[in-house]
Residue frames relative to the residue before (quaternion, step in Angstrom):
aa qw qx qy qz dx dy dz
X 1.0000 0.0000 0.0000 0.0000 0.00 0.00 0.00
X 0.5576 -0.6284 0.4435 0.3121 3.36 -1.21 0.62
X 0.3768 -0.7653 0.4598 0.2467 3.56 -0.92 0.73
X 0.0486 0.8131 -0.5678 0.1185 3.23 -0.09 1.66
X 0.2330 -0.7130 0.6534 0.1024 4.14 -0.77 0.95
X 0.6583 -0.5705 0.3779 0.3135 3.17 -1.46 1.86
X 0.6753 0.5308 -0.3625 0.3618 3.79 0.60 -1.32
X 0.7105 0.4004 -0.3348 0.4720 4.08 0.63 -0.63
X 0.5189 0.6149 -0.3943 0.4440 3.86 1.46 0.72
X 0.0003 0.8182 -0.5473 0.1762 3.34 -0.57 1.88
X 0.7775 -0.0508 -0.2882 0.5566 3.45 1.53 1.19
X 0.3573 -0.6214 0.6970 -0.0218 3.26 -1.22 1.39
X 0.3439 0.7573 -0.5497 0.0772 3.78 -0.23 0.31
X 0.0494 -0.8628 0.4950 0.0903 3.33 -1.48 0.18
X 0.1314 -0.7411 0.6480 0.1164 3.59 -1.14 -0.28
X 0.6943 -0.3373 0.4345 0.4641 3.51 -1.76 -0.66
X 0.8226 0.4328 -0.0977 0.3556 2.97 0.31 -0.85
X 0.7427 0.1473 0.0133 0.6531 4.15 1.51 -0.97
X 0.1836 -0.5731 0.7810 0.1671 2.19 -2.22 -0.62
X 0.0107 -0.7401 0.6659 -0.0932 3.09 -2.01 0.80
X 0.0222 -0.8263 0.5573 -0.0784 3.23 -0.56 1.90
X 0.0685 -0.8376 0.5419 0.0115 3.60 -0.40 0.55
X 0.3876 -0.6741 0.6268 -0.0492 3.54 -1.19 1.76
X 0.2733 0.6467 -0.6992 -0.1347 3.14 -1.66 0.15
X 0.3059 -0.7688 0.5559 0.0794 3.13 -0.15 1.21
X 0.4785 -0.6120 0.3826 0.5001 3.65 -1.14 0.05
X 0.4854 0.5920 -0.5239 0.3734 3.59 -1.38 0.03
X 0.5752 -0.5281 0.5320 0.3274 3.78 0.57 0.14
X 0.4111 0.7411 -0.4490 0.2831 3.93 1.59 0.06
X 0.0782 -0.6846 0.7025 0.1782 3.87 -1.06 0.10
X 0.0817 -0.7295 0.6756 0.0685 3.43 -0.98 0.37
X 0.0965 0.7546 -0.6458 -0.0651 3.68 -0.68 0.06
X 0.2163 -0.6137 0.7589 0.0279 4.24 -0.86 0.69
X 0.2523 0.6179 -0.7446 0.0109 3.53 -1.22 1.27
X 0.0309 -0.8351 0.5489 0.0155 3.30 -1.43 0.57
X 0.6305 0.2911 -0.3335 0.6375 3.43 -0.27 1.24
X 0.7140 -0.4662 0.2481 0.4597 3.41 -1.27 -0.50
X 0.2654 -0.7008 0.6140 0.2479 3.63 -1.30 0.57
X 0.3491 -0.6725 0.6487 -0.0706 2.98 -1.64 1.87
X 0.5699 -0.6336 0.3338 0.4029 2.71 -1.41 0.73
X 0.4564 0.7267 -0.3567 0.3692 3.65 1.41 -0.73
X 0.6891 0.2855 -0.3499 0.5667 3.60 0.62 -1.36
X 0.4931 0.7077 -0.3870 0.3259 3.91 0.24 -0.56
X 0.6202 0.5902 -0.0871 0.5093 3.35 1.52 -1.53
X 0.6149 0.4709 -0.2598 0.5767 3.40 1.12 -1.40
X 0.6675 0.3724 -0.4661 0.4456 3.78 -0.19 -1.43
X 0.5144 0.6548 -0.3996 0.3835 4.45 0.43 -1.03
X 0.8268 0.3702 -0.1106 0.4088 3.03 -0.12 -1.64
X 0.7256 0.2381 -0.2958 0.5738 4.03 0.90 -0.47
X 0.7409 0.3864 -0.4061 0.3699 3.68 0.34 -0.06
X 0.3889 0.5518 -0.5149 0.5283 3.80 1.46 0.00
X 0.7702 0.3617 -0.3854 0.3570 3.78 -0.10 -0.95
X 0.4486 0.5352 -0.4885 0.5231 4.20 1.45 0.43
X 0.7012 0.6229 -0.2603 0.2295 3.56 0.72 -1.48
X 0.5869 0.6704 -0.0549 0.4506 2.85 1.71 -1.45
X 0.7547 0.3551 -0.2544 0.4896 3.04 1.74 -0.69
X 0.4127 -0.6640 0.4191 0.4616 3.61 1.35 1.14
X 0.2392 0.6472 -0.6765 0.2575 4.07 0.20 1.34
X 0.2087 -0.7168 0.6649 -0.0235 3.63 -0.76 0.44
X 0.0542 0.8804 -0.3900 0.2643 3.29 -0.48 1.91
X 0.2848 -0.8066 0.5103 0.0888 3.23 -0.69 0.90
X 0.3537 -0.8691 0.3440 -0.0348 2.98 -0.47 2.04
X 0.1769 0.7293 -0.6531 -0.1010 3.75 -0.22 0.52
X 0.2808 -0.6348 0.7165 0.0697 3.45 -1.64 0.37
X 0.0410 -0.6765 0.7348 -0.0277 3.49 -0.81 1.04
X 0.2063 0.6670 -0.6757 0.2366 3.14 -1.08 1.40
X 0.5290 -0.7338 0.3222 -0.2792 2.74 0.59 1.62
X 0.8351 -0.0833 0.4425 0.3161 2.35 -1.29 -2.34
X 0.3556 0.6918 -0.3808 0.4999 2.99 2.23 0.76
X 0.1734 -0.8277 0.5288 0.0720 3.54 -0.48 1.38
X 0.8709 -0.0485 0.1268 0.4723 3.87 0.94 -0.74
X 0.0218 0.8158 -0.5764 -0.0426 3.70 -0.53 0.50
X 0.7309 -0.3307 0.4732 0.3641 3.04 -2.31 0.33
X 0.5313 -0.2914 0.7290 0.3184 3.91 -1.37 0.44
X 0.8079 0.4566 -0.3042 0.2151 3.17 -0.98 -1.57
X 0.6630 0.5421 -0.2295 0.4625 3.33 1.36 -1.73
X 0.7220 0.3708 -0.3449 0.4715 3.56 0.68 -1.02
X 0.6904 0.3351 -0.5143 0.3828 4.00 0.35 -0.30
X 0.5528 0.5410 -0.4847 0.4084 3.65 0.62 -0.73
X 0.6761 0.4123 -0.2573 0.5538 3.85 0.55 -0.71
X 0.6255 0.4209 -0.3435 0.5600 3.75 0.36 -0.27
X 0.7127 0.3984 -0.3909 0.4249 3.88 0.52 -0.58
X 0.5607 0.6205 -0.2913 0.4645 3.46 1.46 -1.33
X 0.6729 0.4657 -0.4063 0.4065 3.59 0.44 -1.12
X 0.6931 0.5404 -0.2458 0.4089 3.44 0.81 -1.29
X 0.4333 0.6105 -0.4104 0.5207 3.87 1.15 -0.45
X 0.8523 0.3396 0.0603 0.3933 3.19 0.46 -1.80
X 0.0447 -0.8541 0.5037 -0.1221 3.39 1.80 1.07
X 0.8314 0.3704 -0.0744 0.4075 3.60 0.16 -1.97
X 0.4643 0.7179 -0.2324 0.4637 3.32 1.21 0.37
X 0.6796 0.4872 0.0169 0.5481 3.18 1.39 -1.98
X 0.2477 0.7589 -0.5920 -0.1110 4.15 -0.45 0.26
X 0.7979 0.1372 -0.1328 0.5718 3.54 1.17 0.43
X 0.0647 0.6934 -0.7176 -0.0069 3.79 -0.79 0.26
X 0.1455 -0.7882 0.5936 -0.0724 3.19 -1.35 1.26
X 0.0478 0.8593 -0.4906 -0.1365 3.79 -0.12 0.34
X 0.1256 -0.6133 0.7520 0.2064 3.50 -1.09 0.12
X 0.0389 -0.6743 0.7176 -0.1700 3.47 -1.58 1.27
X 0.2150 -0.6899 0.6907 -0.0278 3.00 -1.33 1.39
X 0.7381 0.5245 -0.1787 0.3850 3.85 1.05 -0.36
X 0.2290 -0.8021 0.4582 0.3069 3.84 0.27 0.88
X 0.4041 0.6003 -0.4732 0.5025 3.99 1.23 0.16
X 0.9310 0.1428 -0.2343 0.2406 2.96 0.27 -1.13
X 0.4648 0.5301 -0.5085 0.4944 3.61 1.52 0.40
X 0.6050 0.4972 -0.5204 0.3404 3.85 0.54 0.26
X 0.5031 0.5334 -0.3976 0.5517 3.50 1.87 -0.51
X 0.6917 0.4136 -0.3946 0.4412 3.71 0.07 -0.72
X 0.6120 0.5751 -0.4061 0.3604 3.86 0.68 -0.63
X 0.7285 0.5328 -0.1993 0.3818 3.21 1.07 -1.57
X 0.5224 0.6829 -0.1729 0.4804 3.14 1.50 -1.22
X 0.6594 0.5642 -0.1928 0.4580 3.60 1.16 -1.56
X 0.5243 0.6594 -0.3537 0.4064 3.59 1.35 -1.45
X 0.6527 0.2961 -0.2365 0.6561 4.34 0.76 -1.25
X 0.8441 0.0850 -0.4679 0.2479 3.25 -0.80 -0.43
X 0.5282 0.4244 -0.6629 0.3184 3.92 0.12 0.14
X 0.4660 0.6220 -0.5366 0.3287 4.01 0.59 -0.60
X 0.7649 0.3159 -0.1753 0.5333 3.69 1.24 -0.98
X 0.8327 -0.2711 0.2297 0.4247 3.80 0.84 0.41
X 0.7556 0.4688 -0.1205 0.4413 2.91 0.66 -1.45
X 0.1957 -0.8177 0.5388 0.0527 3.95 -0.99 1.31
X 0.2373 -0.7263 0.6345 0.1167 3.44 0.00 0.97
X 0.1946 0.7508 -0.6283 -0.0603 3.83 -0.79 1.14
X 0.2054 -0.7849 0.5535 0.1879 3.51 -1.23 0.85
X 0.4322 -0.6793 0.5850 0.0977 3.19 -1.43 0.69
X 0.2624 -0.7099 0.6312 0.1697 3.40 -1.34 0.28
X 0.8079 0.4368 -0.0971 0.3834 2.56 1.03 -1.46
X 0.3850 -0.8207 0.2905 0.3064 4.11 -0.08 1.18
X 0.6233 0.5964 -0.3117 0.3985 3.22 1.84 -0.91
X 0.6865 0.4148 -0.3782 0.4622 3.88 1.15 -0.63
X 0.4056 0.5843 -0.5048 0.4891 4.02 1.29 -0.11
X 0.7350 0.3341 -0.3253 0.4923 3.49 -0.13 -1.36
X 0.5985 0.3660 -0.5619 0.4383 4.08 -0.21 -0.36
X 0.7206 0.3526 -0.4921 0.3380 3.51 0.04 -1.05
X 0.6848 0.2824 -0.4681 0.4818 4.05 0.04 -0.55
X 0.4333 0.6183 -0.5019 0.4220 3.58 0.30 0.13
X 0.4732 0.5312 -0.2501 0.6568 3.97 0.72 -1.29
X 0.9257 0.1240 -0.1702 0.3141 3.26 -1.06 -1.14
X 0.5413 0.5919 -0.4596 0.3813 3.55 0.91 -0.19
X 0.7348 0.3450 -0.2029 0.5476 3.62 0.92 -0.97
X 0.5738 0.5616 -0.4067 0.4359 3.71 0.88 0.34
């Protein structure tokens, strides 16, 4: 698991159905941990606290552990696929780790717009080559 401390946690959210924890560790790092299904609701939450980072012209490197993400809302992935793309110059990496063949077909499709704009959504399977990469950038 990634080494994430309670104090660099700036959402705890839930529902029936998920979760969504979000990190910003120092280094310009996002982290986000979903598990279960993403809604549009928890989708809303990750929006609404990471726009007020964006806003501060910060420029992050994005991993996404989803894992233990099993399904999501349409809605959640375009609303989050348009947002990401808003927020192009913001974004200098986005990493995922995925355990779910749903949900690396969302991240593919998703991938299809934002490399058109630069940006390379890359997923992992594997947990040990996820953790090296935030490993790399964490000490960089």
């Amino acid at each position: 698991m990634l080494l994430l401390r309670p104090e660099w946690k700036v959402v705890d959210a839930g529902d029936e159905r998920g979760s969504l924890e979000i990190y910003l560790p120092p280094r310009n790092l996002l982290v986000n941990v979903a598990r279960g299904h993403l809604s549009q609701f928890l989708a809303r939450r990750w929006i609404d606290v990471i726009d007020i980072e964006f806003k501060k012209n910060r420029v992050f490197h994005s991993f996404q552990d989803w894992e233990a993400m099993t399904s999501y809302d349409s809605a959640a992935r375009r609303v989050l696929t348009t947002w990401v793309l808003a927020n192009r110059k913001s974004i200098a990496s986005s990493d995922f780790l995925v355990g779910s063949r749903i949900v690396a077909m969302g991240i593919s499709a998703a991938n299809v717009m934002t490399a058109l704009a630069g940006l390379h959504m890359i997923a992992h399977t594997d947990r040990a080559e996820f953790e090296a990469v935030y490993k790399r950038l964490s000490r960089a």
